[in-house]
N, CA, C, O and CB atoms as a CASP TS submission, in Angstrom:
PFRMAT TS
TARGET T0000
AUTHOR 0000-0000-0000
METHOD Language model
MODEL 1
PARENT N/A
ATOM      1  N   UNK     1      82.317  70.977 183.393  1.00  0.00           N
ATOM      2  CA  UNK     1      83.448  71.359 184.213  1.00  0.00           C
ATOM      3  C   UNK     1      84.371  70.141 184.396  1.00  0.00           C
ATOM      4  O   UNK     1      83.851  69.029 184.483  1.00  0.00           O
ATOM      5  CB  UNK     1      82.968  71.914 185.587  1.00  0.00           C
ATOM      6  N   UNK     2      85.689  70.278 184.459  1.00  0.00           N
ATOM      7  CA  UNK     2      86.502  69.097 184.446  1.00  0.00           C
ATOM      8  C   UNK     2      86.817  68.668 185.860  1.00  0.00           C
ATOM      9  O   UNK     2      86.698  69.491 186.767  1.00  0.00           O
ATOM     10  CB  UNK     2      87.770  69.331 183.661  1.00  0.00           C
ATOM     11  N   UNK     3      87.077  67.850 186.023  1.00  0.00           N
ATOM     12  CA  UNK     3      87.079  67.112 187.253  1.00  0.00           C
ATOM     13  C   UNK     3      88.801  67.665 187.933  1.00  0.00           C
ATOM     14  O   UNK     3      89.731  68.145 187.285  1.00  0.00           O
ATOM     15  CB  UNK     3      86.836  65.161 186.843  1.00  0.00           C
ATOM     16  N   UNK     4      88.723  67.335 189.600  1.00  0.00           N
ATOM     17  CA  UNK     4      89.903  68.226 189.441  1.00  0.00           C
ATOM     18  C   UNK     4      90.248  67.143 191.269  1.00  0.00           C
ATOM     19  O   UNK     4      89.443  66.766 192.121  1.00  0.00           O
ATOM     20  CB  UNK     4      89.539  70.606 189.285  1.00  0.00           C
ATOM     21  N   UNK     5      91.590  67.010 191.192  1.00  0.00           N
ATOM     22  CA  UNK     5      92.153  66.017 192.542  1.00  0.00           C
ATOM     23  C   UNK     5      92.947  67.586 193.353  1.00  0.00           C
ATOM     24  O   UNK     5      93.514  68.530 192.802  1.00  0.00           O
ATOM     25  CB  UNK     5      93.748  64.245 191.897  1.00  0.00           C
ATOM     26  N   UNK     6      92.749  67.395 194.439  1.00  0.00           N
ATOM     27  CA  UNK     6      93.611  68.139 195.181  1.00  0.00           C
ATOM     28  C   UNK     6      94.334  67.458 196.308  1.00  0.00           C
ATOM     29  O   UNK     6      93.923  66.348 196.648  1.00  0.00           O
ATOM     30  CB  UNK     6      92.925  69.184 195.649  1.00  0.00           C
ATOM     31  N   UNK     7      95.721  68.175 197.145  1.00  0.00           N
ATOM     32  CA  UNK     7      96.295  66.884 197.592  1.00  0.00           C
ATOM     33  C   UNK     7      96.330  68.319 199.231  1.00  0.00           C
ATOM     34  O   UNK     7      96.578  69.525 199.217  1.00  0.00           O
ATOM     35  CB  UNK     7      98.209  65.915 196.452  1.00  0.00           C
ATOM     36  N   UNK     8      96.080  67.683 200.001  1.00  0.00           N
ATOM     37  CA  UNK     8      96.095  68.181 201.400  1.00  0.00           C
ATOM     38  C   UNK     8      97.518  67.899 202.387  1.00  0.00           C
ATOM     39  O   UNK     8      97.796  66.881 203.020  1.00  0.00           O
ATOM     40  CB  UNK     8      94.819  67.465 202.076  1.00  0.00           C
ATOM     41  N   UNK     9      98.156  68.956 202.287  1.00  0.00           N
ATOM     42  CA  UNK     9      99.553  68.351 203.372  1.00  0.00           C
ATOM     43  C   UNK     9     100.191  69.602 204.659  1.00  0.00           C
ATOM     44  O   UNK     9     100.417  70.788 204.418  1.00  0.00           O
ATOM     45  CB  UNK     9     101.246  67.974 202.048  1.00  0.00           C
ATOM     46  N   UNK    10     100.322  69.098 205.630  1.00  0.00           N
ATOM     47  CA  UNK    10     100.154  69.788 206.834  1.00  0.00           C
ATOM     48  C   UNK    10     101.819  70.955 206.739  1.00  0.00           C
ATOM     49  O   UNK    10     102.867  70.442 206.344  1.00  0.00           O
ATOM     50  CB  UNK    10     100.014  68.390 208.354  1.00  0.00           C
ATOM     51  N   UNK    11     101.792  71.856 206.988  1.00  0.00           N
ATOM     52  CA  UNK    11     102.967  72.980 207.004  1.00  0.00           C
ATOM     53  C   UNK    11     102.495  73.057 208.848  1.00  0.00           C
ATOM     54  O   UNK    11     101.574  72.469 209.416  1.00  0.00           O
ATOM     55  CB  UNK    11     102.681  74.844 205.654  1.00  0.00           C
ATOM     56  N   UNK    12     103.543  74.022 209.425  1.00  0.00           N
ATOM     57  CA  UNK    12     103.875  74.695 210.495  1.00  0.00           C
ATOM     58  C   UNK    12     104.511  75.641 210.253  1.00  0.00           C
ATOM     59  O   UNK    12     105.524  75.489 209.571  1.00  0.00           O
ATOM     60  CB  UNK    12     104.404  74.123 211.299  1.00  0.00           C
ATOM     61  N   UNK    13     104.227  76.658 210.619  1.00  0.00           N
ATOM     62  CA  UNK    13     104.493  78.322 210.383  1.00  0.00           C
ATOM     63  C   UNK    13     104.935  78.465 211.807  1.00  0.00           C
ATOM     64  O   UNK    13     104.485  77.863 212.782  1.00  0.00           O
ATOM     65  CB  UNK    13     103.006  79.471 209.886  1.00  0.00           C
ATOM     66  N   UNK    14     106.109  79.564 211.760  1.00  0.00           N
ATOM     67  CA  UNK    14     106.667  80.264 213.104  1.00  0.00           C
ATOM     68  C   UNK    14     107.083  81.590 212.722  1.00  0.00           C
ATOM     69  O   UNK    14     107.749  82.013 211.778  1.00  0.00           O
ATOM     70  CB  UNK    14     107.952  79.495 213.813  1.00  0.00           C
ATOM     71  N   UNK    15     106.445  82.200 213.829  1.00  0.00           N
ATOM     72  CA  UNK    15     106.454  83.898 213.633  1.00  0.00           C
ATOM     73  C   UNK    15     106.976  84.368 214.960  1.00  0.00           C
ATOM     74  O   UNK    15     106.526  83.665 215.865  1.00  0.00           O
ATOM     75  CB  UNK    15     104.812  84.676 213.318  1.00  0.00           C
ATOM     76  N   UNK    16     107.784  85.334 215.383  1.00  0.00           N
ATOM     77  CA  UNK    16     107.859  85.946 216.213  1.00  0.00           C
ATOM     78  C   UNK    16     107.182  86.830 216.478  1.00  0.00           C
ATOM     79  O   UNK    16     107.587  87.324 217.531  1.00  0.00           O
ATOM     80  CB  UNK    16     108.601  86.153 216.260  1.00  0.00           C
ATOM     81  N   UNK    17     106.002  87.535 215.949  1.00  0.00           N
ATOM     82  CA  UNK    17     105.123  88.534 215.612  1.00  0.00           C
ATOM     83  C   UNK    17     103.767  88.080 216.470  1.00  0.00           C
ATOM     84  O   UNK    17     103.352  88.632 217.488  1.00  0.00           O
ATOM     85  CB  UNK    17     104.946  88.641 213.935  1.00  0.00           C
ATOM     86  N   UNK    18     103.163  86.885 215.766  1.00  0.00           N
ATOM     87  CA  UNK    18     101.849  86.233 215.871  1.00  0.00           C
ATOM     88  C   UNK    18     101.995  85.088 215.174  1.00  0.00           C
ATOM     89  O   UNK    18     102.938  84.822 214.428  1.00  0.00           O
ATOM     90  CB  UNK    18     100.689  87.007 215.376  1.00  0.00           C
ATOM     91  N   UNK    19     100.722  84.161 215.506  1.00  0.00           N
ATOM     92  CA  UNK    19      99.989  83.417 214.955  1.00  0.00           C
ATOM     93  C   UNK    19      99.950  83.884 213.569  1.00  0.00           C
ATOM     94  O   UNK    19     100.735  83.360 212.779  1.00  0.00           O
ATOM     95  CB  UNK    19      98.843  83.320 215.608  1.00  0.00           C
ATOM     96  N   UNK    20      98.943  85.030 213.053  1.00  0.00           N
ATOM     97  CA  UNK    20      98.837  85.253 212.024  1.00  0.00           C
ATOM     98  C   UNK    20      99.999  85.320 210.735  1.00  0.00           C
ATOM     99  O   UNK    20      99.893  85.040 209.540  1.00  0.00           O
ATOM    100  CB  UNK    20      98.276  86.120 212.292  1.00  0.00           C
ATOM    101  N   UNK    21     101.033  85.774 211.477  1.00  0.00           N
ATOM    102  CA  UNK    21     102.212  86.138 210.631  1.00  0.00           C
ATOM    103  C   UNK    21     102.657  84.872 210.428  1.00  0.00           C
ATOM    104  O   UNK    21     102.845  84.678 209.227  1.00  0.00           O
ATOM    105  CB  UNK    21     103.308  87.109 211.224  1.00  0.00           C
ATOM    106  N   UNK    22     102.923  83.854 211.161  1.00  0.00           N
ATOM    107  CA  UNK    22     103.542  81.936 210.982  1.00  0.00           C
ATOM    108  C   UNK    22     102.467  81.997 209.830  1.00  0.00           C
ATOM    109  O   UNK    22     102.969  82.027 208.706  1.00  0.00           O
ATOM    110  CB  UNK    22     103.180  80.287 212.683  1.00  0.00           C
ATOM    111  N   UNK    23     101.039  82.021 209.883  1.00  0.00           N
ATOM    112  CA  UNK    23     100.659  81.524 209.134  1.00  0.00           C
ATOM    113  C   UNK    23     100.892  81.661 207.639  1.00  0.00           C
ATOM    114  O   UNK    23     101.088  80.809 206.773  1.00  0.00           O
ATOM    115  CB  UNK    23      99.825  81.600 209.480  1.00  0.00           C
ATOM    116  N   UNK    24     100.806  83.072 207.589  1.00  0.00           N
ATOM    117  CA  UNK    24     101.453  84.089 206.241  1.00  0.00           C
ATOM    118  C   UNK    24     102.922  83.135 206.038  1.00  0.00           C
ATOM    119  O   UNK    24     102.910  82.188 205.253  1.00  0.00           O
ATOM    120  CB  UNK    24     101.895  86.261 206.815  1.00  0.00           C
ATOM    121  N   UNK    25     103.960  83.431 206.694  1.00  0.00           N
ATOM    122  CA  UNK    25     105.017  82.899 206.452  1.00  0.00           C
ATOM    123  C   UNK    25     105.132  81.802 206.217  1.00  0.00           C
ATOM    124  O   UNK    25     106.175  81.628 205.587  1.00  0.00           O
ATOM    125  CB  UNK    25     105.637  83.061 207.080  1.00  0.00           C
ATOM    126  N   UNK    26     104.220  80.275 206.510  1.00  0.00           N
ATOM    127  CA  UNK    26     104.238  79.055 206.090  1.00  0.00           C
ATOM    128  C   UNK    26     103.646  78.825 204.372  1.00  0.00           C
ATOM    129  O   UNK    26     104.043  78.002 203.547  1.00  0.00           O
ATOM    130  CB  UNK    26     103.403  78.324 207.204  1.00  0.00           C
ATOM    131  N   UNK    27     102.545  79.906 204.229  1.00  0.00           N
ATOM    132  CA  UNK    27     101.865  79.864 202.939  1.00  0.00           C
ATOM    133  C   UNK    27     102.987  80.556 201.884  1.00  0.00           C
ATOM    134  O   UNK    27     103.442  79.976 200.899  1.00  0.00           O
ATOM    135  CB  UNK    27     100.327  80.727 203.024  1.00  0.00           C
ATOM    136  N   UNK    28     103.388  82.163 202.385  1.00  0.00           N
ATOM    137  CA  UNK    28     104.181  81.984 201.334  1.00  0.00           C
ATOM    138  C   UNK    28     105.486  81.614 201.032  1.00  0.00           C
ATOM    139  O   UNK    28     106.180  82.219 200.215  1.00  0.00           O
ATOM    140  CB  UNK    28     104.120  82.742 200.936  1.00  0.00           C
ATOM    141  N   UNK    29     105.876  80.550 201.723  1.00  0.00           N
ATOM    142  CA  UNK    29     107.054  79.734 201.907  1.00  0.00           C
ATOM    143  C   UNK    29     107.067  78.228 200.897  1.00  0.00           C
ATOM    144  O   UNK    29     107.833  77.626 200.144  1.00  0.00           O
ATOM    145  CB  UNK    29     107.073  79.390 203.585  1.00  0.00           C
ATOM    146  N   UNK    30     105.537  78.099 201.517  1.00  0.00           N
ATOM    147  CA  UNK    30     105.229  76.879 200.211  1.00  0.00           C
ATOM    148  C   UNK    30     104.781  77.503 198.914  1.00  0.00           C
ATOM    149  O   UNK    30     105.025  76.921 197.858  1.00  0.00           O
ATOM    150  CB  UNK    30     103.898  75.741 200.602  1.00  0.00           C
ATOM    151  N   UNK    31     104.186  78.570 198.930  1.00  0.00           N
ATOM    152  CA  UNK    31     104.009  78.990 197.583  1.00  0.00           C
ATOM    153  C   UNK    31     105.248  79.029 196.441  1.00  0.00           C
ATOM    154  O   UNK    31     104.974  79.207 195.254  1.00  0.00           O
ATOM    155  CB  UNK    31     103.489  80.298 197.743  1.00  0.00           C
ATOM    156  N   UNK    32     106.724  78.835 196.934  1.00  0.00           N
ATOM    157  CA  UNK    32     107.903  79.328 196.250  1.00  0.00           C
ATOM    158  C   UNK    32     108.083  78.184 195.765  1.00  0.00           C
ATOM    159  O   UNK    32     109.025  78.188 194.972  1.00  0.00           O
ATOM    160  CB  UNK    32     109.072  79.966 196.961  1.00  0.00           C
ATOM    161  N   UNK    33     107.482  76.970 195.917  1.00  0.00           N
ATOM    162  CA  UNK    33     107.564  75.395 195.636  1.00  0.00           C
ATOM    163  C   UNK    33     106.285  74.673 195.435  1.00  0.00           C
ATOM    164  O   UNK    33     106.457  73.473 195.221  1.00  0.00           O
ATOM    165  CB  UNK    33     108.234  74.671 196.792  1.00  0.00           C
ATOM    166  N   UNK    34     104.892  75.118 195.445  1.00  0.00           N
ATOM    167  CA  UNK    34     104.255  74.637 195.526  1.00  0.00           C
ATOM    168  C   UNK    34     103.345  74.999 194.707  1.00  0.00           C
ATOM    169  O   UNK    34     102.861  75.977 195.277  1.00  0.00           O
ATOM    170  CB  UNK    34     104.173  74.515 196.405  1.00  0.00           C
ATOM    171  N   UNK    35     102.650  74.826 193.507  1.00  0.00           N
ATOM    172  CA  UNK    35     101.558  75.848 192.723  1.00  0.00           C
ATOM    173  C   UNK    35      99.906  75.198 193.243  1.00  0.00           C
ATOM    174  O   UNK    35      99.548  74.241 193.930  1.00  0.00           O
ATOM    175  CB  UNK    35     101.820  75.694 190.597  1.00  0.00           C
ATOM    176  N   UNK    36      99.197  76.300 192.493  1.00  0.00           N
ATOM    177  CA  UNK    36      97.791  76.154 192.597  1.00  0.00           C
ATOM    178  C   UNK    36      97.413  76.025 194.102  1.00  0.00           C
ATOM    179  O   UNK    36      96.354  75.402 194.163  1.00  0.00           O
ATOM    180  CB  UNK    36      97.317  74.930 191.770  1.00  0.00           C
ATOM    181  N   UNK    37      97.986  76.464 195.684  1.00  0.00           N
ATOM    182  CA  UNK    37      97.202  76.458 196.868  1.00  0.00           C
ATOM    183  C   UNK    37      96.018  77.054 196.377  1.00  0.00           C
ATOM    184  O   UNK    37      95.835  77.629 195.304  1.00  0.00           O
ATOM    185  CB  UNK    37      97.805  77.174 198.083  1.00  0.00           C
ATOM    186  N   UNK    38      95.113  76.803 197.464  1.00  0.00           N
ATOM    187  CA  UNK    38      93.835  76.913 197.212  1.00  0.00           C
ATOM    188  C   UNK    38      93.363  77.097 198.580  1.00  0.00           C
ATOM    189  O   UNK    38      92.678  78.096 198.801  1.00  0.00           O
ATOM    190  CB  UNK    38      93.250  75.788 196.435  1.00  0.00           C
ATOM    191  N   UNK    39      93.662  76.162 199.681  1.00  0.00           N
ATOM    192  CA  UNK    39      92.971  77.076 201.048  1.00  0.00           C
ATOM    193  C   UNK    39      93.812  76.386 201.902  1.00  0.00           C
ATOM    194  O   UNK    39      94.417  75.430 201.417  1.00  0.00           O
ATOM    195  CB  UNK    39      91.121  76.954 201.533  1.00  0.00           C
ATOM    196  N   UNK    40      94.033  76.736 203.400  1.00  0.00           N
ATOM    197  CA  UNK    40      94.768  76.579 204.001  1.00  0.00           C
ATOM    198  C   UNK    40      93.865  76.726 205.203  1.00  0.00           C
ATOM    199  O   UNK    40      92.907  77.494 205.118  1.00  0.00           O
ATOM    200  CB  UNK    40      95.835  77.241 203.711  1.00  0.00           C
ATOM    201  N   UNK    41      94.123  75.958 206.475  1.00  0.00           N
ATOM    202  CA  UNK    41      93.262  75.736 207.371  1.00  0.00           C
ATOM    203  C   UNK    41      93.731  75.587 208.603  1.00  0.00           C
ATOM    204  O   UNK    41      93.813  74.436 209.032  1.00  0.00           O
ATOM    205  CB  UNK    41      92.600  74.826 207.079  1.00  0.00           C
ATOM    206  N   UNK    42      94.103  76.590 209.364  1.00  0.00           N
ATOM    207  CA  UNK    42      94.609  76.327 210.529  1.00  0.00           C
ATOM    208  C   UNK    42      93.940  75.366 211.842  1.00  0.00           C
ATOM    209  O   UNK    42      92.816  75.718 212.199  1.00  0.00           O
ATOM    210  CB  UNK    42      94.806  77.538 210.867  1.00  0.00           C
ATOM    211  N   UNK    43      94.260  74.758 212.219  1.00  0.00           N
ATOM    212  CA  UNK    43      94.425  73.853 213.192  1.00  0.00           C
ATOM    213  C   UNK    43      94.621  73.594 214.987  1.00  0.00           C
ATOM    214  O   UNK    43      94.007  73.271 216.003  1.00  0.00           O
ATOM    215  CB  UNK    43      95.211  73.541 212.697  1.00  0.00           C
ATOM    216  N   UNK    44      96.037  74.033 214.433  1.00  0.00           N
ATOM    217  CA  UNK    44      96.554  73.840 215.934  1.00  0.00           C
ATOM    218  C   UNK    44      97.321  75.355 216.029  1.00  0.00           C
ATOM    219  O   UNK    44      97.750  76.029 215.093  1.00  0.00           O
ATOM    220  CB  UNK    44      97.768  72.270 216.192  1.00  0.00           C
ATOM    221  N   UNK    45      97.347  75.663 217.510  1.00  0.00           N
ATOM    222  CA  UNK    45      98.573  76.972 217.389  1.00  0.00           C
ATOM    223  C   UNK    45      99.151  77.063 219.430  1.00  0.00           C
ATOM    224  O   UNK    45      98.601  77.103 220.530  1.00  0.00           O
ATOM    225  CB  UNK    45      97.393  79.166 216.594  1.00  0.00           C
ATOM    226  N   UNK    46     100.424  77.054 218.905  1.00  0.00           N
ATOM    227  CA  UNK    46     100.832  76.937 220.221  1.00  0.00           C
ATOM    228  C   UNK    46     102.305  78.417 220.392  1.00  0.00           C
ATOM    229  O   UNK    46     102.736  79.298 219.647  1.00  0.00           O
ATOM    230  CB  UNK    46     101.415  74.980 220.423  1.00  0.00           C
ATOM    231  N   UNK    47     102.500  78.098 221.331  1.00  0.00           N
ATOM    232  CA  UNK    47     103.902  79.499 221.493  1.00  0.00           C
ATOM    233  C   UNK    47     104.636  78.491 222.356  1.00  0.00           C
ATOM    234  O   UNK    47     104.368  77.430 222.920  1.00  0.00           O
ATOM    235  CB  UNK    47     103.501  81.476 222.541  1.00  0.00           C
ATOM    236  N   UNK    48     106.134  79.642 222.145  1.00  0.00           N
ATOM    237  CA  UNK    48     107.329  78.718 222.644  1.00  0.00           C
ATOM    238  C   UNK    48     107.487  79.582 223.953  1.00  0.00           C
ATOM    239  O   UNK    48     106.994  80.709 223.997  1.00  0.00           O
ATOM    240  CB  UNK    48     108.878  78.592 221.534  1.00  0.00           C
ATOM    241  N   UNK    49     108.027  79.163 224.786  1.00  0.00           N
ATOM    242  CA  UNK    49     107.699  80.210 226.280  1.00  0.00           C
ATOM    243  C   UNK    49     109.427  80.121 226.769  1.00  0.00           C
ATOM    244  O   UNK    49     110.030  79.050 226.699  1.00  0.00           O
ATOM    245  CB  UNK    49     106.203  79.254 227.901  1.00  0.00           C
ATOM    246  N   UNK    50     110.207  81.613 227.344  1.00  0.00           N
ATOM    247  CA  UNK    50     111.734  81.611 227.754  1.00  0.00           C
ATOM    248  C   UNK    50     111.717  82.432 228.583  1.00  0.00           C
ATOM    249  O   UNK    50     111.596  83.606 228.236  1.00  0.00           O
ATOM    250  CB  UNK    50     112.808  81.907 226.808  1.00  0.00           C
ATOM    251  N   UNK    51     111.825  82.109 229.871  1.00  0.00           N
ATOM    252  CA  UNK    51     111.657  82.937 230.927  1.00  0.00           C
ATOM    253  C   UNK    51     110.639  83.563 231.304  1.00  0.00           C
ATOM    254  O   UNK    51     110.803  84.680 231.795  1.00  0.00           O
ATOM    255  CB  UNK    51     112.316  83.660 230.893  1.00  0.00           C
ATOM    256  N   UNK    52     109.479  83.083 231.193  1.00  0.00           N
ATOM    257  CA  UNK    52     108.584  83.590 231.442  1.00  0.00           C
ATOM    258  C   UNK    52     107.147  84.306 230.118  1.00  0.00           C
ATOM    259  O   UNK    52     105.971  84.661 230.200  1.00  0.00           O
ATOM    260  CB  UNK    52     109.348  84.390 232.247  1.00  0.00           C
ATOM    261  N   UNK    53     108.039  84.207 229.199  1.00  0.00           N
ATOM    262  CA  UNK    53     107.501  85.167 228.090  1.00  0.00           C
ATOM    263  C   UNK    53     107.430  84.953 226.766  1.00  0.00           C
ATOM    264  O   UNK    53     108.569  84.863 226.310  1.00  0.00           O
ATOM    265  CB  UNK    53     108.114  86.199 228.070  1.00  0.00           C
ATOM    266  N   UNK    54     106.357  84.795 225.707  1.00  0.00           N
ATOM    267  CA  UNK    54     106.583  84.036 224.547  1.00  0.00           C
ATOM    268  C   UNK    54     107.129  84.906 224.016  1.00  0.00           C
ATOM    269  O   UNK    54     106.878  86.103 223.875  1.00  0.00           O
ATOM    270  CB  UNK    54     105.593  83.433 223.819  1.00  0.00           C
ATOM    271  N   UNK    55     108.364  83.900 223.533  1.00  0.00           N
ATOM    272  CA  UNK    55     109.252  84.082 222.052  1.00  0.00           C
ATOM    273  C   UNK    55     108.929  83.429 220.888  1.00  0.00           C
ATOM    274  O   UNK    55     109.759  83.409 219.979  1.00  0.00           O
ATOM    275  CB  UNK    55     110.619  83.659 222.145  1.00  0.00           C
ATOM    276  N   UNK    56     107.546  82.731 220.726  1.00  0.00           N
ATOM    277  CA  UNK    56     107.661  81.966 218.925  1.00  0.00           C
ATOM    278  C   UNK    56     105.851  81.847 219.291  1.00  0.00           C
ATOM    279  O   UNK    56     105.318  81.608 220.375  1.00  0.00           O
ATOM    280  CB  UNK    56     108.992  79.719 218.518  1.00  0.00           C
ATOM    281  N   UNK    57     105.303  82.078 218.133  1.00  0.00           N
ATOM    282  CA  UNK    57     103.794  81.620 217.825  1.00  0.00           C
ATOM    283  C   UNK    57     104.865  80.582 216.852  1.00  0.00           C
ATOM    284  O   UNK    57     106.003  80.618 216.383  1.00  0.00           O
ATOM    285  CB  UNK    57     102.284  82.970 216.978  1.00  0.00           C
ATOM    286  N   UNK    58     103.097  79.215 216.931  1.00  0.00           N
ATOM    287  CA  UNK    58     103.616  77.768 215.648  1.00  0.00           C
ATOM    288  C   UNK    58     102.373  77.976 215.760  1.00  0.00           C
ATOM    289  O   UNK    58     101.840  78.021 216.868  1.00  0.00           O
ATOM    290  CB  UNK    58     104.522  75.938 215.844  1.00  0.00           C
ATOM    291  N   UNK    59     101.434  78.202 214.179  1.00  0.00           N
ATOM    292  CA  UNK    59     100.356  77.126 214.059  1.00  0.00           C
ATOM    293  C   UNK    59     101.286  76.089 212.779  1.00  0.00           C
ATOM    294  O   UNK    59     102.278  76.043 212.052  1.00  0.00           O
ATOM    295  CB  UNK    59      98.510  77.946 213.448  1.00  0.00           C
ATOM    296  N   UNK    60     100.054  75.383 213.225  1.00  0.00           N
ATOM    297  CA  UNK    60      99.617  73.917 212.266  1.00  0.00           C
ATOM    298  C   UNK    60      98.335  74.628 211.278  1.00  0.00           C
ATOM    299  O   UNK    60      97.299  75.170 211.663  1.00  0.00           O
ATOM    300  CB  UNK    60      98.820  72.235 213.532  1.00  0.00           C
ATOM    301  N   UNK    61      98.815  74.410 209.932  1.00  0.00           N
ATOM    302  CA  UNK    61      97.965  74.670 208.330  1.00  0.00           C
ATOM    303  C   UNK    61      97.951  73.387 207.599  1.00  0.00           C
ATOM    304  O   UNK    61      99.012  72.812 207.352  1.00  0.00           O
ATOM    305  CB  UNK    61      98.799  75.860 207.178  1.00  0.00           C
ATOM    306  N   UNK    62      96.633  72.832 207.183  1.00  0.00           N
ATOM    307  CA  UNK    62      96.334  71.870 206.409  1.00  0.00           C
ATOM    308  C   UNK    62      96.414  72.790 205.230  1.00  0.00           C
ATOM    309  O   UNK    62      95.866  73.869 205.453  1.00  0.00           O
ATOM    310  CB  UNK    62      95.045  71.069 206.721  1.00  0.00           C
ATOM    311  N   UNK    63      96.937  72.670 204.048  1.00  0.00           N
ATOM    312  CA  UNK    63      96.951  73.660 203.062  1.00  0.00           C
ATOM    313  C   UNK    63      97.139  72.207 201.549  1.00  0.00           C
ATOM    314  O   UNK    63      97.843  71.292 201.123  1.00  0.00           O
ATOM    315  CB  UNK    63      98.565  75.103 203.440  1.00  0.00           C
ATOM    316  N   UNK    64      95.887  72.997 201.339  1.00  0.00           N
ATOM    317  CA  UNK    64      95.386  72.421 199.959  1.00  0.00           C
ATOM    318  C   UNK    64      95.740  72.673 198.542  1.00  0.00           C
ATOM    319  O   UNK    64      95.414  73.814 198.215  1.00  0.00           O
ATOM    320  CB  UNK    64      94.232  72.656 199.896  1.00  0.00           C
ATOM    321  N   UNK    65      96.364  71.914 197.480  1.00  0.00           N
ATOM    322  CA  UNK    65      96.735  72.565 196.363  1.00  0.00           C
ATOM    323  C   UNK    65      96.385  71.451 195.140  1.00  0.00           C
ATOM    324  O   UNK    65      96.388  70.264 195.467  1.00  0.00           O
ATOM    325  CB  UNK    65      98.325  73.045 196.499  1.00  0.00           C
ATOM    326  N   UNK    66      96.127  71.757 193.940  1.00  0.00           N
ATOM    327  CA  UNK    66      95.966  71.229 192.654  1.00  0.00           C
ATOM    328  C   UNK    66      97.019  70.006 192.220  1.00  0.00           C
ATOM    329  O   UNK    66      98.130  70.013 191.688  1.00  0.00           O
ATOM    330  CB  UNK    66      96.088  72.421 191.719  1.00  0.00           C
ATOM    331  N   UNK    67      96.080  68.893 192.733  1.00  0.00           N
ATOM    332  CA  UNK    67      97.448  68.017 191.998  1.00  0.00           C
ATOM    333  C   UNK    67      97.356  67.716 190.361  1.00  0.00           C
ATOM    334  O   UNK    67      96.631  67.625 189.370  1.00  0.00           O
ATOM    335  CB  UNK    67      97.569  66.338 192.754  1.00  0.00           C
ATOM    336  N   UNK    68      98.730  67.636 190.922  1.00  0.00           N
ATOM    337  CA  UNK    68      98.980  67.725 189.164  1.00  0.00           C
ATOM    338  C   UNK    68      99.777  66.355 188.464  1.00  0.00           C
ATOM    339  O   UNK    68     100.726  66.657 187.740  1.00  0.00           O
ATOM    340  CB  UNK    68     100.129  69.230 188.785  1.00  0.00           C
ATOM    341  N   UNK    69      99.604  65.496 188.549  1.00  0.00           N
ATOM    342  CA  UNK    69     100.558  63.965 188.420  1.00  0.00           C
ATOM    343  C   UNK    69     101.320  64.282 187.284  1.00  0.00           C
ATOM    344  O   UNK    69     100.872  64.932 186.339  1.00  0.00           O
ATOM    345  CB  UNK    69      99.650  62.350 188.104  1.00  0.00           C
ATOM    346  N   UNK    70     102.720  63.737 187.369  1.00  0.00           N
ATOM    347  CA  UNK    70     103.883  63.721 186.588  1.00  0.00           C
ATOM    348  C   UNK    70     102.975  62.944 185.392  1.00  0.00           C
ATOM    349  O   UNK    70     101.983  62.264 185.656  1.00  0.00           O
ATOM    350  CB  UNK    70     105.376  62.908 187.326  1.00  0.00           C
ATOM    351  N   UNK    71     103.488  63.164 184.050  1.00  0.00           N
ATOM    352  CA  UNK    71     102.928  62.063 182.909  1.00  0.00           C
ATOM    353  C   UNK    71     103.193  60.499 183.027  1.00  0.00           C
ATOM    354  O   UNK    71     102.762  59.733 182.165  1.00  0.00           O
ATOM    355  CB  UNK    71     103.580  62.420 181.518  1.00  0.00           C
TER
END
């Protein structure tokens, strides 16, 4: 099996929906720029609060992908 580097770099997702949905929306946001993710790891997750009432889920995703070094 060939040996293989992966490079770990932190995203923040925001959903008005949920947590879950930032998260969706941060992955496939980097996916449009980013190849080979591989796992993604939530962290942290907080909401934005306006008058009383959340308006924004944020998590924090460590999200892992295939590096690939320029030649």
């Amino acid at each position: 099996m060939a040996e293989s580097v992966y490079r770990v770099t932190e995203l923040v997702g925001v959903s008005s929906e949920s947590w879950e949905a930032a998260a969706r929306n941060a992955v496939e946001t980097a996916a449009k720029t980013l190849r080979s993710l591989r796992v993604a790891e939530a962290h942290r997750f907080d909401v934005t609060i306006e008058d009383g009432k959340v308006t924004s889920y944020r998590v924090r995703l460590d999200v892992s992908f295939k590096y690939e070094p320029s030649a």
